[in-house]
C-alpha positions as CSV (number, residue, x, y, z in Angstrom):
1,X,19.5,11.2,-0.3
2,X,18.6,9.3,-3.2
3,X,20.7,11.1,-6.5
4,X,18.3,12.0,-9.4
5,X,17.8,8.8,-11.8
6,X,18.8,6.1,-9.2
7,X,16.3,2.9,-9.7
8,X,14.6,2.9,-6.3
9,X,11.4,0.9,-7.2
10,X,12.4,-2.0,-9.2
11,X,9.8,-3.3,-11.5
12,X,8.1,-5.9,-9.8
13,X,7.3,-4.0,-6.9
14,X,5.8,-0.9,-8.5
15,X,3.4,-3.4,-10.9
16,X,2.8,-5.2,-7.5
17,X,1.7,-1.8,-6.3
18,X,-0.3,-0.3,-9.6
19,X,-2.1,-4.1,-10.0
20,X,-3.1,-3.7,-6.2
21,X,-4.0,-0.2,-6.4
22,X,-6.5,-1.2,-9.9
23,X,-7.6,-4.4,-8.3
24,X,-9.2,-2.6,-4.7
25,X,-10.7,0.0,-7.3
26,X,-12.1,-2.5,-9.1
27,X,-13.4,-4.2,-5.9
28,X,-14.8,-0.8,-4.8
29,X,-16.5,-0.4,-8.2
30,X,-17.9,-3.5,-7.8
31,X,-19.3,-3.4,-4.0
32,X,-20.4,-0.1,-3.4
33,X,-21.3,0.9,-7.2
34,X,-22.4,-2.2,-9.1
35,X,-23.4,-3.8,-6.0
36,X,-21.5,-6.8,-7.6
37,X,-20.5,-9.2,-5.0
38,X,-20.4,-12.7,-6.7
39,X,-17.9,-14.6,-8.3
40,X,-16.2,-11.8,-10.6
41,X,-15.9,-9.6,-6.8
42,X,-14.5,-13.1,-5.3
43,X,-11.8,-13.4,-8.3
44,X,-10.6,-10.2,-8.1
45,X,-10.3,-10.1,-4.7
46,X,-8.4,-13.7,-4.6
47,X,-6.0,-12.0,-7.4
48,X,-5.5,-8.7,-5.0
49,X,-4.3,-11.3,-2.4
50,X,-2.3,-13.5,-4.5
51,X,-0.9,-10.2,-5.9
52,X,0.2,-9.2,-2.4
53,X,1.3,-12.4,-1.5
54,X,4.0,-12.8,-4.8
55,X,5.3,-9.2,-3.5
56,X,5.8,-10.6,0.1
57,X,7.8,-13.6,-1.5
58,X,9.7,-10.9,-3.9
59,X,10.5,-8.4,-1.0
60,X,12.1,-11.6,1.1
61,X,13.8,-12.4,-1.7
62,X,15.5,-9.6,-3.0
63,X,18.8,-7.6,-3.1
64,X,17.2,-4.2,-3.7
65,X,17.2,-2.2,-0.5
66,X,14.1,0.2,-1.3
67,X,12.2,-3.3,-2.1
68,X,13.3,-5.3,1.3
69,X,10.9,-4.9,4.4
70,X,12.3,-3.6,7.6
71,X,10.7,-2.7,11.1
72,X,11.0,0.8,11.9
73,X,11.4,1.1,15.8
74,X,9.6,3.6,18.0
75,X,13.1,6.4,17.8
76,X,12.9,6.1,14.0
77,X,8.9,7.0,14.3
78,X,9.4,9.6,16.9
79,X,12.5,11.5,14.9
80,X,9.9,10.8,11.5
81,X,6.8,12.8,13.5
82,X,8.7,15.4,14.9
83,X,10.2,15.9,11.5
84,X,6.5,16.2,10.0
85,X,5.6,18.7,13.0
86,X,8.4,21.2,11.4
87,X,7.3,21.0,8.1
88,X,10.5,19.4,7.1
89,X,11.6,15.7,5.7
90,X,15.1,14.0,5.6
91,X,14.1,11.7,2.2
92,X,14.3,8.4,2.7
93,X,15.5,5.5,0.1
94,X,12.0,3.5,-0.2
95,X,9.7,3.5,2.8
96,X,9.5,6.3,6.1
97,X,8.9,4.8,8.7
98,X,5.3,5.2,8.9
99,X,5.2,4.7,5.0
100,X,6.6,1.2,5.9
101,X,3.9,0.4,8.9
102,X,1.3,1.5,6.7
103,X,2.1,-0.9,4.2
104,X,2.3,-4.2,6.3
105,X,-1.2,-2.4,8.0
106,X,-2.7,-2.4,4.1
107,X,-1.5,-5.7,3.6
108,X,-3.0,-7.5,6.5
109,X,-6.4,-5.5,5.6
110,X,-5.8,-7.3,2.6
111,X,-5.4,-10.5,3.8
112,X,-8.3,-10.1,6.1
113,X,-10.6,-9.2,3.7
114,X,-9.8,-12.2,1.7
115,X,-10.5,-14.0,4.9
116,X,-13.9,-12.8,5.4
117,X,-14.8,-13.2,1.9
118,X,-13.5,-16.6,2.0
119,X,-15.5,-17.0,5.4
120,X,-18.9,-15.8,4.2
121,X,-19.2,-18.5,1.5
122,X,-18.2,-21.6,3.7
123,X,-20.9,-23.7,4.5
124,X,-20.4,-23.7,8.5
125,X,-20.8,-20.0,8.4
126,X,-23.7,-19.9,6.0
127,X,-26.2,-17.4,7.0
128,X,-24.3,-16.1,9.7
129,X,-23.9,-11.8,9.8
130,X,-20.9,-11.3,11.1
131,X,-18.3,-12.5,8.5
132,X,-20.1,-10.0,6.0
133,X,-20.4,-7.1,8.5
134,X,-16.7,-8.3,9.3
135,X,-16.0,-7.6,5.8
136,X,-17.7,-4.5,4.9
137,X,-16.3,-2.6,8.1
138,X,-12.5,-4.2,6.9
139,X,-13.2,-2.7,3.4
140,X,-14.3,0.9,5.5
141,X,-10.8,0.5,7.1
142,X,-9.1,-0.4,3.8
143,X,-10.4,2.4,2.0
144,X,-9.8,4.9,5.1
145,X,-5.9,3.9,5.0
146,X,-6.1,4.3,1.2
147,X,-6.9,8.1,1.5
148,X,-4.2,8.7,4.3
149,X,-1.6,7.0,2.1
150,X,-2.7,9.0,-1.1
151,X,-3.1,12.3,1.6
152,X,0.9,11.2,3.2
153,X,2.1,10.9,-0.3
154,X,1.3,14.5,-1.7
155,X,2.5,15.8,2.4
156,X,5.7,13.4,2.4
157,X,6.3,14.7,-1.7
158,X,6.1,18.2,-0.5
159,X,8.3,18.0,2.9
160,X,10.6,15.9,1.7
161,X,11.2,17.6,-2.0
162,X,11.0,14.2,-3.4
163,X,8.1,13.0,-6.4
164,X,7.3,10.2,-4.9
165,X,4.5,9.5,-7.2
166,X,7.1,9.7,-10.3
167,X,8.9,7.1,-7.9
168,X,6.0,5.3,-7.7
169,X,5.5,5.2,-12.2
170,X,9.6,4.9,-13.0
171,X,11.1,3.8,-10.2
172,X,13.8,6.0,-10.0
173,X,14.7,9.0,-7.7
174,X,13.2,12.5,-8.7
175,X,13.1,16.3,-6.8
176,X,9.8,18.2,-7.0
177,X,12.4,21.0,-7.8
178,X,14.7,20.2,-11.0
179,X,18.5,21.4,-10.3
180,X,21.0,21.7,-13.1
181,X,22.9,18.3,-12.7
């Protein structure tokens, strides 16, 4: 387990995460509020990628264990369920398992957005549907893995004992419960 005040998230990776997290609001706003889809919507978006993209290239890169990527195999899923299903959590340094396949699942979502949004403007595909309707069901997805990752952080904080939105603002390790160090 992680001791109290160890730097888990290092910088780069929690802006990554905070500039994503304002940028798909902001693309929300924009969509389903604003019903702003034009070139501010397209920037944004391109940013959001480009965003996700320089945290790939950092996460390759790096020393920092919490920020490198890993594939968790079907055993380490398996032991992380069963661990849910009795209400308890070994903490992990960074990423579950099924934290870290939701990520690479957000980030393709991501990517594919940027695809279809790309798509729907080119010329061979003007006034075709389906890159739009491509779009808005990839942005129903997007925001559907948004509230199980918002829903498995407040279930993981609580099983685990670990604050992982703290984590998330600091970047270092923190208990729900404070113990005399």
């Amino acid at each position: 387990m992680p001791t109290r005040n160890e730097l888990l998230w290092p910088w780069w990776v929690r802006v990554s995460h905070w500039l994503v997290a304002a940028g798909v609001i902001a693309l929300w706003l924009m969509s389903y509020v604003w019903y702003e889809t034009d070139w501010w919507h397209r920037l944004v978006g391109y940013a959001v990628l480009a965003v996700v993209a320089m945290r790939i290239v950092c996460g390759c890169l790096t020393t920092a264990e919490c920020a490198r990527f890993y594939l968790p195999g079907w055993c380490a899923i398996c032991t992380h369920l069963s661990e849910i299903r009795q209400k308890r959590m070994t903490p992990h340094r960074g990423h579950n398992p099924l934290g870290q396949w939701a990520v690479y699942l957000i980030w393709l979502f991501i990517a594919a957005l940027a695809l279809t949004g790309w798509l729907s403007r080119t010329d061979a595909l003007w006034g075709e549907d389906w890159p739009v309707e491509l779009h808005a069901a990839l942005s129903l997805g997007l925001l559907a893995l948004i509230v199980v990752h918002v829903l498995a952080v407040i279930i993981v904080s609580r099983l685990s004992g670990q604050h992982l939105l703290s984590q998330m603002i600091h970047g270092q390790a923190q208990s729900l419960k404070h113990t005399s160090d």
